[in-house]
One Martini backbone bead per residue (centre of mass of N, CA, C, O) as a GRO file, in nm:
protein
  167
    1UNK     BB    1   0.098   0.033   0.022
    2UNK     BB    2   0.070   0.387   0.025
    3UNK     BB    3   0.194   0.601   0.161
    4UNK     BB    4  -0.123   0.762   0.337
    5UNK     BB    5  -0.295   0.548   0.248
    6UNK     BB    6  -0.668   0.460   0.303
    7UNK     BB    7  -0.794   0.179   0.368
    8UNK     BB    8  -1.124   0.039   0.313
    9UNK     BB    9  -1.142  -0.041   0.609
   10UNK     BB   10  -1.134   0.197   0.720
   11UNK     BB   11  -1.347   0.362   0.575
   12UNK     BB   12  -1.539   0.168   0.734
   13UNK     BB   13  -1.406   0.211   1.058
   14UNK     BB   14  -1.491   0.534   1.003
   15UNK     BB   15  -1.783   0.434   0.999
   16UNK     BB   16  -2.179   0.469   1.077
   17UNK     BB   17  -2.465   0.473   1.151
   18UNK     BB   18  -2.725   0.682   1.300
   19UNK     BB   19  -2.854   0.411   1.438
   20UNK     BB   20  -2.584   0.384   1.640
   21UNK     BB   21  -2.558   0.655   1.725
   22UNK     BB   22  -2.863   0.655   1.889
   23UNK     BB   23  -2.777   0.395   2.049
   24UNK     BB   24  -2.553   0.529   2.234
   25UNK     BB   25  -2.687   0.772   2.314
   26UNK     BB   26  -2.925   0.676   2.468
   27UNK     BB   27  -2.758   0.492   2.672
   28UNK     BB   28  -2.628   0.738   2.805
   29UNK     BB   29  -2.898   0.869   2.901
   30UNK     BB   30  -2.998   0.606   3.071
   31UNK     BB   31  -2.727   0.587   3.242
   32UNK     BB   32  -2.782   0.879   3.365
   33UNK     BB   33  -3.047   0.877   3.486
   34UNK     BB   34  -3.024   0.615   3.657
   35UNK     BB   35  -2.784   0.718   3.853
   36UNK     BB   36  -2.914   1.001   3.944
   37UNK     BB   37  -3.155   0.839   4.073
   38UNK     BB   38  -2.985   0.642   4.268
   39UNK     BB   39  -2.873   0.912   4.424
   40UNK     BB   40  -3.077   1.088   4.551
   41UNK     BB   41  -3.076   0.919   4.828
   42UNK     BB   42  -2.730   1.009   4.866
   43UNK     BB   43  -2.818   1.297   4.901
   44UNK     BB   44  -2.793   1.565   5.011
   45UNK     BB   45  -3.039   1.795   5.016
   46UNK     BB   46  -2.899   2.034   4.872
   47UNK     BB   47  -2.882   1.852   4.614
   48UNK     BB   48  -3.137   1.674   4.522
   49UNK     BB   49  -3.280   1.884   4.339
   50UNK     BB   50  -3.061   1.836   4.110
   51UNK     BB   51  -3.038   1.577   4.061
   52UNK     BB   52  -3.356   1.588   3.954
   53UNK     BB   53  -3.297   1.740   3.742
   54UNK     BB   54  -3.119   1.558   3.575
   55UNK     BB   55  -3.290   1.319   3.541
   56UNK     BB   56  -3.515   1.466   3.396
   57UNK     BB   57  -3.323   1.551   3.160
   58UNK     BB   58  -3.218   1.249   3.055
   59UNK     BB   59  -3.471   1.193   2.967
   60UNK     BB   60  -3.556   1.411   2.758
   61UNK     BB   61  -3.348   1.292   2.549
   62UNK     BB   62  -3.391   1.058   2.536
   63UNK     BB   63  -3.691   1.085   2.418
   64UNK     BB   64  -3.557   1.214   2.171
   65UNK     BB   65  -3.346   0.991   2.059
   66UNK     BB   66  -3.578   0.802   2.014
   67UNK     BB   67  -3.783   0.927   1.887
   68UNK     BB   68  -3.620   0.956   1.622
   69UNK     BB   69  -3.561   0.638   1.581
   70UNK     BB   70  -3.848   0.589   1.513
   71UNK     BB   71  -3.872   0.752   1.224
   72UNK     BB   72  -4.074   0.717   0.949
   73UNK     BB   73  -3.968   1.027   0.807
   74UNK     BB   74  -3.631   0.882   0.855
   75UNK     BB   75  -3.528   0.581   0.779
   76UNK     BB   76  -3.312   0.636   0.558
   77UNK     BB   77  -3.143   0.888   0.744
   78UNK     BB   78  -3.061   0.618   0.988
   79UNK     BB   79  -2.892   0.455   0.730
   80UNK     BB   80  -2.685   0.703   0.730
   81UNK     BB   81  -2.326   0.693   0.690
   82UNK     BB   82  -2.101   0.805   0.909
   83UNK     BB   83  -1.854   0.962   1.077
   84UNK     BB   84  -1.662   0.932   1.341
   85UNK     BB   85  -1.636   1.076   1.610
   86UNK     BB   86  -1.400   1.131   1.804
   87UNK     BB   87  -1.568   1.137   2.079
   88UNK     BB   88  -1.678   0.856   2.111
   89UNK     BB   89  -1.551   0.681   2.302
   90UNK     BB   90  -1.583   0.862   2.520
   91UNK     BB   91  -1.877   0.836   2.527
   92UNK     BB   92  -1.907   0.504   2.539
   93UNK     BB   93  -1.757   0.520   2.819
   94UNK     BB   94  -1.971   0.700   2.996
   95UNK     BB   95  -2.157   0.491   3.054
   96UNK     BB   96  -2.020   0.388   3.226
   97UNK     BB   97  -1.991   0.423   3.574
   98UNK     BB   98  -1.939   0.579   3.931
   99UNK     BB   99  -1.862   0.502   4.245
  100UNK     BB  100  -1.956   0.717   4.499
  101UNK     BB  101  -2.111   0.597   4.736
  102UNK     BB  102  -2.338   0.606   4.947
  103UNK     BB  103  -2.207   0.947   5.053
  104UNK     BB  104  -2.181   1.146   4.814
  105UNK     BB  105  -1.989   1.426   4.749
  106UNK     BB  106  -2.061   1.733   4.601
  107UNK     BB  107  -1.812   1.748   4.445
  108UNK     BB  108  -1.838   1.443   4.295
  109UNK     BB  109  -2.085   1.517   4.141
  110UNK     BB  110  -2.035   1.796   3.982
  111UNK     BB  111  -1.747   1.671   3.856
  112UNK     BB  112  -1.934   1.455   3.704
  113UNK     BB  113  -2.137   1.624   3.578
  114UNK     BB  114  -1.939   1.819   3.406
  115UNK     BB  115  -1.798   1.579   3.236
  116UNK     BB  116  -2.040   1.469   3.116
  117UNK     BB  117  -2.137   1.760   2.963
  118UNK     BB  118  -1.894   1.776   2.825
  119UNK     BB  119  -1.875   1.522   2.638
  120UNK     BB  120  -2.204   1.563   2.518
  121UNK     BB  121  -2.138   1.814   2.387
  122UNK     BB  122  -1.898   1.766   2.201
  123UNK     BB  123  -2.043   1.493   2.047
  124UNK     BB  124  -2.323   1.684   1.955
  125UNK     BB  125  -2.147   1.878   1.782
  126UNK     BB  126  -1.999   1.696   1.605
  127UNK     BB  127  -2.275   1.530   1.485
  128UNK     BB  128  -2.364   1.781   1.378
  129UNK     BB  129  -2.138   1.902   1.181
  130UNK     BB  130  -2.170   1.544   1.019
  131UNK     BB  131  -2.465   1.644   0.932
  132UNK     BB  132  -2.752   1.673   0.759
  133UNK     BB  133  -2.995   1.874   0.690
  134UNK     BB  134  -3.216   1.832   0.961
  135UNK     BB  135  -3.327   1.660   1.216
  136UNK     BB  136  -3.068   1.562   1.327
  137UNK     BB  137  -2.932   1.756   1.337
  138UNK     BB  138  -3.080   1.962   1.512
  139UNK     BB  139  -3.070   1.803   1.771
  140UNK     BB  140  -2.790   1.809   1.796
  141UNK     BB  141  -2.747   2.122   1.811
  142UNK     BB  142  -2.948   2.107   2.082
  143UNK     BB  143  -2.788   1.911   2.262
  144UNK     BB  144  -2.532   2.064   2.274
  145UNK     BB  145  -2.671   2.309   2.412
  146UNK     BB  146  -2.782   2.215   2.656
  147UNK     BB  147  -2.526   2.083   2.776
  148UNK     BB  148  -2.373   2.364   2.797
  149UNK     BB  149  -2.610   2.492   2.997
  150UNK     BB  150  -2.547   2.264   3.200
  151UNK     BB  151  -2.235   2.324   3.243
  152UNK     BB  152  -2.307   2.618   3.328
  153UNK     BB  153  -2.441   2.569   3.590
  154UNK     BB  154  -2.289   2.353   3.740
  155UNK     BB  155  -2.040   2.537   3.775
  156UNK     BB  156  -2.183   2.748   3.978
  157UNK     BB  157  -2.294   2.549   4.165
  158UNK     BB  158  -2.002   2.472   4.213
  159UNK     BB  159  -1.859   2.712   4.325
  160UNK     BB  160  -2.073   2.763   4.570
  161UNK     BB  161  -1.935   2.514   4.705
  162UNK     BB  162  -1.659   2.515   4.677
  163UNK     BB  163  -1.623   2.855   4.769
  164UNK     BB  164  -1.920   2.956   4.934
  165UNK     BB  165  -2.031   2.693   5.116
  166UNK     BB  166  -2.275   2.670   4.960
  167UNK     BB  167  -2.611   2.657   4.835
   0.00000   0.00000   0.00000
């Protein structure tokens, strides 16, 4: 082969249907979701609102990527192979979950809620950046912005108890 030359196998395992990109999605969010869930009863009351505004954002986001994908006057383009963004691993690493323990501490709970909005946001500007207009653009450059806003709250509230002792 020459050199700098890419094979065929690379641009095949370059390539993913937009339906794996959307399943890989969903499991994000269900599994964003259920940790929050599992968590509520775990966190001092003090964080509890967060925990559920999280629990109830991964739902709605679920909710949405489910509902595209099962969408039949989009059923062509969600079976069109596009690029496998940089940022796929990281996405699709963020499954696992990490055990908070017992009585998860608020900073440790945050950095981790803050990790995965940064790394959902990357994913879905990626995402957006890569697919042709139209509703999944459209959905993932909303999910990019959601994501955005969420870690720009968590911030914020990580600011309120680290720096000025609690929210």
């Amino acid at each position: 082969m020459i050199e700098g030359a890419v094979s065929s196998y690379e641009k095949i395992k370059s390539k993913t249907s937009l339906r794996e990109i959307l399943e890989v999605a969903c499991s994000f969010e269900a599994s964003a979701r259920d940790f929050y869930t599992d968590l509520i009863p775990k966190v001092g009351k003090n964080m509890r609102w967060l925990v559920e505004e999280l629990a109830a954002e991964e739902q709605q986001h679920f909710d949405l990527l489910n509902g595209l994908a099962s969408r039949e006057d989009i059923a062509e383009q969600i079976k069109a192979e596009v690029r496998i963004p940089t940022t796929d691993t990281r996405f699709s690493d963020a499954v696992q979950l990490p055990d908070l323990g017992a009585k998860p501490d608020d900073q440790a709970v945050l950095q981790y809620a803050m990790g995965r909005e940064q790394i959902a946001m990357e994913h879905y500007r990626s995402l957006a950046e890569g697919t042709e207009p139209g509703p999944i653009h459209d959905l993932f450059g909303y999910l990019a912005d959601e994501e955005t806003k969420h870690k720009t709250e968590l911030e914020k509230v990580y600011y309120e108890v680290v720096h000025s002792g609690g929210v």
